[in-house]
N, CA, C and O atoms as a Tinker XYZ file with bonds, in Angstrom:
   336  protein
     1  N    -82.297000   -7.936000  -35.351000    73     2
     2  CA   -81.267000   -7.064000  -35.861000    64     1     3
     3  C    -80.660000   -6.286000  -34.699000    63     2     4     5
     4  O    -81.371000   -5.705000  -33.878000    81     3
     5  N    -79.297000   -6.289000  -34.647000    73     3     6
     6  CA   -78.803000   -5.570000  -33.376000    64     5     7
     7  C    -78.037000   -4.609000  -34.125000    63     6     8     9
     8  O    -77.520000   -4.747000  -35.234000    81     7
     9  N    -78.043000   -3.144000  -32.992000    73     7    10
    10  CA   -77.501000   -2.341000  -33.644000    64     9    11
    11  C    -76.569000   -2.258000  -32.846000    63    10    12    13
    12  O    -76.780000   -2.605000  -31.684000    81    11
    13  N    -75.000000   -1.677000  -33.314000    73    11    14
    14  CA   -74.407000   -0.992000  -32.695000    64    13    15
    15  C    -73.912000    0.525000  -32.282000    63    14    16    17
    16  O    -73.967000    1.443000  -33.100000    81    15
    17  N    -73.526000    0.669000  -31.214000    73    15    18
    18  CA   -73.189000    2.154000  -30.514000    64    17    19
    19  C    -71.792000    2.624000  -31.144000    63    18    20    21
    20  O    -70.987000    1.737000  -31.426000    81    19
    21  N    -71.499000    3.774000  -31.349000    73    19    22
    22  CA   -70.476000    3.988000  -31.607000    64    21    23
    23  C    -69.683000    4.077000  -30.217000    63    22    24    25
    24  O    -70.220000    4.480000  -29.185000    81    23
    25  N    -68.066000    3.571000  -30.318000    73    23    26
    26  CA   -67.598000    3.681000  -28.976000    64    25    27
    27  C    -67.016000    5.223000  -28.887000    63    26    28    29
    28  O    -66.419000    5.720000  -29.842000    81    27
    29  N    -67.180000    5.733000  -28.003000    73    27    30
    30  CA   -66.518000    6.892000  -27.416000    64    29    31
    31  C    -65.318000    6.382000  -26.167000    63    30    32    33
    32  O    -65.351000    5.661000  -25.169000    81    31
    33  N    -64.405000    7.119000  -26.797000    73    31    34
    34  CA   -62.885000    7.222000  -25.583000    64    33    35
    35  C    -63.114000    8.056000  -24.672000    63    34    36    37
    36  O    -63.345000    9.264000  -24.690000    81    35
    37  N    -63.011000    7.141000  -23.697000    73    35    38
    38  CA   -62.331000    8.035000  -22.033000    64    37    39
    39  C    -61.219000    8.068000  -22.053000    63    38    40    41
    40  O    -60.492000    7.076000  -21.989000    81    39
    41  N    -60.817000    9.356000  -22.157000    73    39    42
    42  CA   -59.535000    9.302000  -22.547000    64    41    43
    43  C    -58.810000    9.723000  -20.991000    63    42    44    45
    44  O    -58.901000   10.873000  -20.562000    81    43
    45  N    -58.189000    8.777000  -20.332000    73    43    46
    46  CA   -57.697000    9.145000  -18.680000    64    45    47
    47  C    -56.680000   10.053000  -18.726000    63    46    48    49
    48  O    -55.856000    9.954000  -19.635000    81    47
    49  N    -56.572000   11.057000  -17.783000    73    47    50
    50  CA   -55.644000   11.730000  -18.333000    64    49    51
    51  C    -54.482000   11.700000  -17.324000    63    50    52    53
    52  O    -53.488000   12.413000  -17.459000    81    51
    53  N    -54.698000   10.636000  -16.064000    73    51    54
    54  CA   -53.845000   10.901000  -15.051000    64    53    55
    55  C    -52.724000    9.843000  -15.696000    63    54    56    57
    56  O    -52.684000    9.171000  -16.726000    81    55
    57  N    -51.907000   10.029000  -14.650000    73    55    58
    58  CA   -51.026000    9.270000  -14.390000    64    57    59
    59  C    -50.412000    8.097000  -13.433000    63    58    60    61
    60  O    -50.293000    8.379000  -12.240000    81    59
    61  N    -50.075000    6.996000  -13.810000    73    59    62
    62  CA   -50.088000    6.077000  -12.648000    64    61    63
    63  C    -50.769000    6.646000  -11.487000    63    62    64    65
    64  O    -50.090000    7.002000  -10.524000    81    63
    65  N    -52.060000    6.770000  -11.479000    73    63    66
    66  CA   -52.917000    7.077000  -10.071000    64    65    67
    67  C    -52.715000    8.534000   -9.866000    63    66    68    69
    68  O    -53.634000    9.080000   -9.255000    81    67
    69  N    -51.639000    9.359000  -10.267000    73    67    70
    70  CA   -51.431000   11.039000  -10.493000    64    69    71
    71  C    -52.163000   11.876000  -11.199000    63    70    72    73
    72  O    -52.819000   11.412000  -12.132000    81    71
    73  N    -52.198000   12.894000  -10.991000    73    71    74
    74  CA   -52.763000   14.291000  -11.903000    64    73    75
    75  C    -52.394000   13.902000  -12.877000    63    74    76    77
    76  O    -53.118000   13.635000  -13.837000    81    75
    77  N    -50.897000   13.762000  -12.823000    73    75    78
    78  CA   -50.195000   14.112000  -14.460000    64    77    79
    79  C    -48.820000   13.064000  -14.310000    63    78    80    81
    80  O    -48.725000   12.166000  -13.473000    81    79
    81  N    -47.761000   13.435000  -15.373000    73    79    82
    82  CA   -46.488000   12.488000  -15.575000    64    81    83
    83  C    -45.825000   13.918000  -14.279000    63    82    84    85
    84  O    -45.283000   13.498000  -13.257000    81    83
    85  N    -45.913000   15.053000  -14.422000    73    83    86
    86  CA   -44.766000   15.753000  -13.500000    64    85    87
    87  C    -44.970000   15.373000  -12.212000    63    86    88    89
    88  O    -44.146000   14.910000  -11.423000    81    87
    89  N    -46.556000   15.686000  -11.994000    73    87    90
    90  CA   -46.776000   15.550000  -10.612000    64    89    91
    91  C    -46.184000   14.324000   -9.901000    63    90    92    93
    92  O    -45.526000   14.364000   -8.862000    81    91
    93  N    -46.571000   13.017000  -10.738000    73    91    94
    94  CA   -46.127000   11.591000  -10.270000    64    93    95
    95  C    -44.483000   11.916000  -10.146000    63    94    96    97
    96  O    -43.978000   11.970000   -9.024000    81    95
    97  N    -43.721000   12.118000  -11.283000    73    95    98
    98  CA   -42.285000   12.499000  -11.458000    64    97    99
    99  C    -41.628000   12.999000  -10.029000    63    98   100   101
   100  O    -40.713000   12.454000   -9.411000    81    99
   101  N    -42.343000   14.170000   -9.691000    73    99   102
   102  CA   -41.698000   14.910000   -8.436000    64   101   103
   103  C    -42.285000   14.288000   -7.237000    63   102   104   105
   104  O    -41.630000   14.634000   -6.254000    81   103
   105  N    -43.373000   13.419000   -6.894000    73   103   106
   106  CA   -43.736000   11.893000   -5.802000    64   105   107
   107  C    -42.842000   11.394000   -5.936000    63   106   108   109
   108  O    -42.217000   11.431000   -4.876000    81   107
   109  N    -42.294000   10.852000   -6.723000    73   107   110
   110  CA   -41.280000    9.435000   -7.097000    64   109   111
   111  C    -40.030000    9.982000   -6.783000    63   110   112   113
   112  O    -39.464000    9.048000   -6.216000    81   111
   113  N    -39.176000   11.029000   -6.810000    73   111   114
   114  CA   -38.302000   11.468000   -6.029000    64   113   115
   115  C    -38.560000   12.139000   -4.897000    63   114   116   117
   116  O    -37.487000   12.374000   -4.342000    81   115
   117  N    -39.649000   12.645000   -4.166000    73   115   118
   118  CA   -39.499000   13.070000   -2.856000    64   117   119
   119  C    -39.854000   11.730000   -1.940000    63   118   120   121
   120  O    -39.844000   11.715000   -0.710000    81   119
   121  N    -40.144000   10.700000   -2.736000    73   119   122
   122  CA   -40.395000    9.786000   -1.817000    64   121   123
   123  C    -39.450000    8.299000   -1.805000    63   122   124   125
   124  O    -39.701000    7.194000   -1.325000    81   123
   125  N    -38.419000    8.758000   -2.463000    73   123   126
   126  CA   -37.038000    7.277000   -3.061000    64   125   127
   127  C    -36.256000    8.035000   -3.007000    63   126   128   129
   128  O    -35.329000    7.459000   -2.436000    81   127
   129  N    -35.934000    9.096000   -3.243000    73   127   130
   130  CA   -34.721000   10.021000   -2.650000    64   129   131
   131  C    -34.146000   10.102000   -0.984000    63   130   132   133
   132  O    -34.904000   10.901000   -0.435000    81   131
   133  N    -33.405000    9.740000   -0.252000    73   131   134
   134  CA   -33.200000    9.468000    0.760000    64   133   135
   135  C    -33.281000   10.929000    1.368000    63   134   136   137
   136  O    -34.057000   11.263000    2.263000    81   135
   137  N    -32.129000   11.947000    0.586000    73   135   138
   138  CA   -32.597000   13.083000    0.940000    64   137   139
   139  C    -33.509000   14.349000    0.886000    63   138   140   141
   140  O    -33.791000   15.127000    1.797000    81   139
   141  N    -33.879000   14.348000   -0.366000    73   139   142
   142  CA   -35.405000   14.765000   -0.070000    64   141   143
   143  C    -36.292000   14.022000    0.569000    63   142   144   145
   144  O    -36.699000   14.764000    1.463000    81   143
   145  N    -36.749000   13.172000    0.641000    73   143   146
   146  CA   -37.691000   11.946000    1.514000    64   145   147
   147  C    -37.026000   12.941000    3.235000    63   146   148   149
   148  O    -37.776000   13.451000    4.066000    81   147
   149  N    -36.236000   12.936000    3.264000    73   147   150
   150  CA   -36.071000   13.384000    5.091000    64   149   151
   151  C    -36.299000   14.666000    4.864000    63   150   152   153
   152  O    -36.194000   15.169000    5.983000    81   151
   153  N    -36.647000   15.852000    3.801000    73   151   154
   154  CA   -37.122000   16.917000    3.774000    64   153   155
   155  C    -38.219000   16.855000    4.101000    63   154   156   157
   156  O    -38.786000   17.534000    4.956000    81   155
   157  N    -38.714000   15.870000    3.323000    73   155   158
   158  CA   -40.379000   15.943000    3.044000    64   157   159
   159  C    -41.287000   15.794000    4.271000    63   158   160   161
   160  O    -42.509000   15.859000    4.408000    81   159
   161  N    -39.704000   15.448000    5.589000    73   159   162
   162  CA   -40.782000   14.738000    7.058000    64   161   163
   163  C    -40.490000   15.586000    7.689000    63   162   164   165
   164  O    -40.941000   15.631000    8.833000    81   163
   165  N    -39.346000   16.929000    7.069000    73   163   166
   166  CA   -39.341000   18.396000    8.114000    64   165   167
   167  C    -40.802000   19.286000    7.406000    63   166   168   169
   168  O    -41.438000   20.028000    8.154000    81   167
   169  N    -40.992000   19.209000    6.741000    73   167   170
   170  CA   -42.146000   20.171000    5.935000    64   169   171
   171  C    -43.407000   19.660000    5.841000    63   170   172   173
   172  O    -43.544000   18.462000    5.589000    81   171
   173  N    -44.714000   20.644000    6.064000    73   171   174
   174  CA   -45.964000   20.416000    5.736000    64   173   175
   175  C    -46.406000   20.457000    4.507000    63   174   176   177
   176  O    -47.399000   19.823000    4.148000    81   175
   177  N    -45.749000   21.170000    3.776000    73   175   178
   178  CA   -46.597000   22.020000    2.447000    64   177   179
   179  C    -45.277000   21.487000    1.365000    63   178   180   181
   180  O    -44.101000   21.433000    1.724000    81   179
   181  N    -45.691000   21.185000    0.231000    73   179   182
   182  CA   -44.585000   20.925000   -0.953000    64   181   183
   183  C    -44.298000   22.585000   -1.393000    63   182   184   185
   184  O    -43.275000   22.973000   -1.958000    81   183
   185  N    -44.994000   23.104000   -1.151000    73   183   186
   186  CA   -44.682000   24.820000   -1.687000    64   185   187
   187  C    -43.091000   25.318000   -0.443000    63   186   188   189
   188  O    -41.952000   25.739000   -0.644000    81   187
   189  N    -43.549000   25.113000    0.246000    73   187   190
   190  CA   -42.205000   25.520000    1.228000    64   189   191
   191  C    -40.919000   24.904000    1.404000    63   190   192   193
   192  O    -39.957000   25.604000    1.716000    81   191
   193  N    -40.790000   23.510000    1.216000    73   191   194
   194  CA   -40.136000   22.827000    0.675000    64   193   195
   195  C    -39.441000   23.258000   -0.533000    63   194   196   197
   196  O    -38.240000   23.250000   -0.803000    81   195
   197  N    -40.110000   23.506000   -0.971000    73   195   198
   198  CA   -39.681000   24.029000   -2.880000    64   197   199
   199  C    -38.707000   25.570000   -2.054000    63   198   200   201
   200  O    -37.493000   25.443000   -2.214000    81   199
   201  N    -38.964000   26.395000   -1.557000    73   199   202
   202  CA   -38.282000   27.382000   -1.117000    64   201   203
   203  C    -36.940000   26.854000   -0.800000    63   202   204   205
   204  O    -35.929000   27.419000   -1.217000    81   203
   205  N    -36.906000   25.949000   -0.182000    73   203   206
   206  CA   -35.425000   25.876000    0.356000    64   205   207
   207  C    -34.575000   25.226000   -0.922000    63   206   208   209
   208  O    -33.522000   25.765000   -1.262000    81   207
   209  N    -34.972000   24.285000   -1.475000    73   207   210
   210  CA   -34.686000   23.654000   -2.404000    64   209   211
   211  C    -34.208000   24.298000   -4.062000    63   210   212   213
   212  O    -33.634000   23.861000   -5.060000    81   211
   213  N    -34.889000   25.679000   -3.582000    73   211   214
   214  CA   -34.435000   26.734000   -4.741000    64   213   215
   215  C    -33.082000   27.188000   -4.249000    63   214   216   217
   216  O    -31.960000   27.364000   -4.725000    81   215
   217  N    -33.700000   27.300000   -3.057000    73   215   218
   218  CA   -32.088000   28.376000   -1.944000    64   217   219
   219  C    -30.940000   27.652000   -1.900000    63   218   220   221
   220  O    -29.879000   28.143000   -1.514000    81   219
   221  N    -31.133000   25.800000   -2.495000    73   219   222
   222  CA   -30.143000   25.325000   -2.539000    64   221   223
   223  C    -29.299000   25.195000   -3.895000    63   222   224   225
   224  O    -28.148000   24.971000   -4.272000    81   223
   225  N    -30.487000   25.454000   -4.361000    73   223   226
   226  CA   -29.753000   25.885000   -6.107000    64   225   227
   227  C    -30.712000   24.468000   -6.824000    63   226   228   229
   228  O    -30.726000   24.370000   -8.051000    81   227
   229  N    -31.374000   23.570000   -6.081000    73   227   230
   230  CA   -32.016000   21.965000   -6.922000    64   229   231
   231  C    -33.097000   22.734000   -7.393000    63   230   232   233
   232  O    -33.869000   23.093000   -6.504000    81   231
   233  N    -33.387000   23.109000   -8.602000    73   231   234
   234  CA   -34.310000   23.282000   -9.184000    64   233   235
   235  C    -35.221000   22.197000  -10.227000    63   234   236   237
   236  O    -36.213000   22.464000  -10.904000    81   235
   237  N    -34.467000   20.850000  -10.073000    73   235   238
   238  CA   -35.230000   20.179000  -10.613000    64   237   239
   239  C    -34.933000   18.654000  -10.699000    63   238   240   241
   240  O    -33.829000   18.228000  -10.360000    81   239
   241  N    -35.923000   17.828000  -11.154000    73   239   242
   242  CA   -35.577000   16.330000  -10.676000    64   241   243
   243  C    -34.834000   15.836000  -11.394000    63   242   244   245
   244  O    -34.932000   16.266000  -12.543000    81   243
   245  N    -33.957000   14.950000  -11.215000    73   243   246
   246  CA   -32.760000   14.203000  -11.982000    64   245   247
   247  C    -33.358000   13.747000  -13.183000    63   246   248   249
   248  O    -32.491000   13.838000  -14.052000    81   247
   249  N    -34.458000   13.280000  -13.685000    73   247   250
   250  CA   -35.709000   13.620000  -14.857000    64   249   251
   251  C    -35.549000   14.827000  -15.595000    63   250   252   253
   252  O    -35.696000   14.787000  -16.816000    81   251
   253  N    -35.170000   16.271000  -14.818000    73   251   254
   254  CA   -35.870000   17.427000  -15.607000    64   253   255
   255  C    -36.983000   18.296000  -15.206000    63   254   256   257
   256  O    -37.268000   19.419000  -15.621000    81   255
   257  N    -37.726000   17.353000  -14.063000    73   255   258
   258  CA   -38.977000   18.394000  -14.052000    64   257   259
   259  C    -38.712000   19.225000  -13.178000    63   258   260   261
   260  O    -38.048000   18.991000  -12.169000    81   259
   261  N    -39.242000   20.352000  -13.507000    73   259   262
   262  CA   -39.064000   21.700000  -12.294000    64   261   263
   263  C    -39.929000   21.552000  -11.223000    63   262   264   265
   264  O    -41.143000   21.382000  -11.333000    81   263
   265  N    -39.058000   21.644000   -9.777000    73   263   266
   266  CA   -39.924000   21.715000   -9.416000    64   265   267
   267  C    -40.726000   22.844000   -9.183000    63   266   268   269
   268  O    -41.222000   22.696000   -8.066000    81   267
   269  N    -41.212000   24.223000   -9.844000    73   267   270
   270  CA   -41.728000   24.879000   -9.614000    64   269   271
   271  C    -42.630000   25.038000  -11.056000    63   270   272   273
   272  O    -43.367000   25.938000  -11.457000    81   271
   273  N    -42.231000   23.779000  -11.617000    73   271   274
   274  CA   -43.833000   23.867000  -12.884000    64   273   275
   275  C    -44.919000   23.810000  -12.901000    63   274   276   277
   276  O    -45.427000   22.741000  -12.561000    81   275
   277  N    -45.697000   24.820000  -13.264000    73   275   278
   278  CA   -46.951000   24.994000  -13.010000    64   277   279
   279  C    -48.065000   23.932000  -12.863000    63   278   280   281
   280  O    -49.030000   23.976000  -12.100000    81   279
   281  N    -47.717000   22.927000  -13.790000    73   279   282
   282  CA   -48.478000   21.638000  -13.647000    64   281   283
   283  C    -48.741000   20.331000  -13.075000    63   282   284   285
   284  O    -49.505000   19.424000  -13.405000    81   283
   285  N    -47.428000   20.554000  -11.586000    73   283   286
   286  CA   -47.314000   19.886000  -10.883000    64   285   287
   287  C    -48.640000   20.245000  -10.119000    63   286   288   289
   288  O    -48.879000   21.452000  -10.160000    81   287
   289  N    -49.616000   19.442000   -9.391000    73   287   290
   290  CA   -50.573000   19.361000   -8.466000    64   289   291
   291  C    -49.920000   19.278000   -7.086000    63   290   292   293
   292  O    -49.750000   18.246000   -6.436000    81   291
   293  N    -49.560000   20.596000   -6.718000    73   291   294
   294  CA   -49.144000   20.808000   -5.523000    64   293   295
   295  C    -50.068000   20.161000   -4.017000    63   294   296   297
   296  O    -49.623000   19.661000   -2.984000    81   295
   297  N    -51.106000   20.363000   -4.338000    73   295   298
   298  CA   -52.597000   20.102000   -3.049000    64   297   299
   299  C    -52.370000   18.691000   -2.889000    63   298   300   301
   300  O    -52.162000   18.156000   -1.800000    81   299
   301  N    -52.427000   17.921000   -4.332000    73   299   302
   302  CA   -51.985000   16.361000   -4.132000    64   301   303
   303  C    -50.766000   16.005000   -3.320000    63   302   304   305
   304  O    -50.717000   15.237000   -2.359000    81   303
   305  N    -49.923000   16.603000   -3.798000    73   303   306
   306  CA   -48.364000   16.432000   -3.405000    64   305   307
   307  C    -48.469000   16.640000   -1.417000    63   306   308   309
   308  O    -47.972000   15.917000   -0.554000    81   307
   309  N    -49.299000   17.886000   -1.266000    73   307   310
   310  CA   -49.448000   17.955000    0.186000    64   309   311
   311  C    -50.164000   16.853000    0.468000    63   310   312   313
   312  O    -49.811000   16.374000    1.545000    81   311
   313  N    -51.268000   16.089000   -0.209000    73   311   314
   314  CA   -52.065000   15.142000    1.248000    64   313   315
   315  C    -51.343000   14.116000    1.026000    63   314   316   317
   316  O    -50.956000   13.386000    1.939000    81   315
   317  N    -50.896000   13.805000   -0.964000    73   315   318
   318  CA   -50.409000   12.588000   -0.624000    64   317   319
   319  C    -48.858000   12.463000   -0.481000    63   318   320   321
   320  O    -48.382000   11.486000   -1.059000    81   319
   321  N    -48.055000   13.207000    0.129000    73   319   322
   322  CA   -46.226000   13.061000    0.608000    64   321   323
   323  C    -45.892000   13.896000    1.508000    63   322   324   325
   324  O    -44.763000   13.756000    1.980000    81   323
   325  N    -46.734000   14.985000    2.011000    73   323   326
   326  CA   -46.482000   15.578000    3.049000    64   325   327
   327  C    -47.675000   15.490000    4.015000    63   326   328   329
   328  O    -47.451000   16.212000    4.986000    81   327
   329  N    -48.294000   15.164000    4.058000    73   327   330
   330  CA   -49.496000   14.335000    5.181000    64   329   331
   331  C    -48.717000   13.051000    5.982000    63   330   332   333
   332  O    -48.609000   11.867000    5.659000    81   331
   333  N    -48.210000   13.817000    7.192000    73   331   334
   334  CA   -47.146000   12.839000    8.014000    64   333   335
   335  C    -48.511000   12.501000    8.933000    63   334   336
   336  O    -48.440000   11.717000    9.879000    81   335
């Protein structure tokens, strides 16, 4: 007699290999955008970047996402698009 397990979900919560859908969202334009992409190789930090980018009035990706939403994974964004 075999019994069975009930299955339990892993439920993943990232995104294509991302934290999340924003975080990936704002990768996918700093890194296919011609001109952000040549920002991204003057700047260390995605936080400082985001400064100028306010000062230019772009507050957000041709998508929608802000870039100053809280749920973007900024730390990611630094090793993985601003780690020149």
């Amino acid at each position: 007699m075999t019994t069975t397990q009930p299955m339990t979900k892993t439920q993943d919560e990232t995104y294509l290999g991302w934290t999340n859908l924003k975080t990936w969202n704002v990768a996918l334009w700093l890194q296919n955008d011609e001109y952000l992409y040549e920002l991204t190789r003057e700047y260390d930090k995605y936080n400082d970047m985001v400064v100028l980018l306010t000062e230019l009035e772009i507050t957000e990706t041709p998508d929608g996402v802000s870039y100053t939403d809280p749920d973007i994974n900024t730390l990611e964004l630094d090793t993985d698009v601003f780690d020149h």
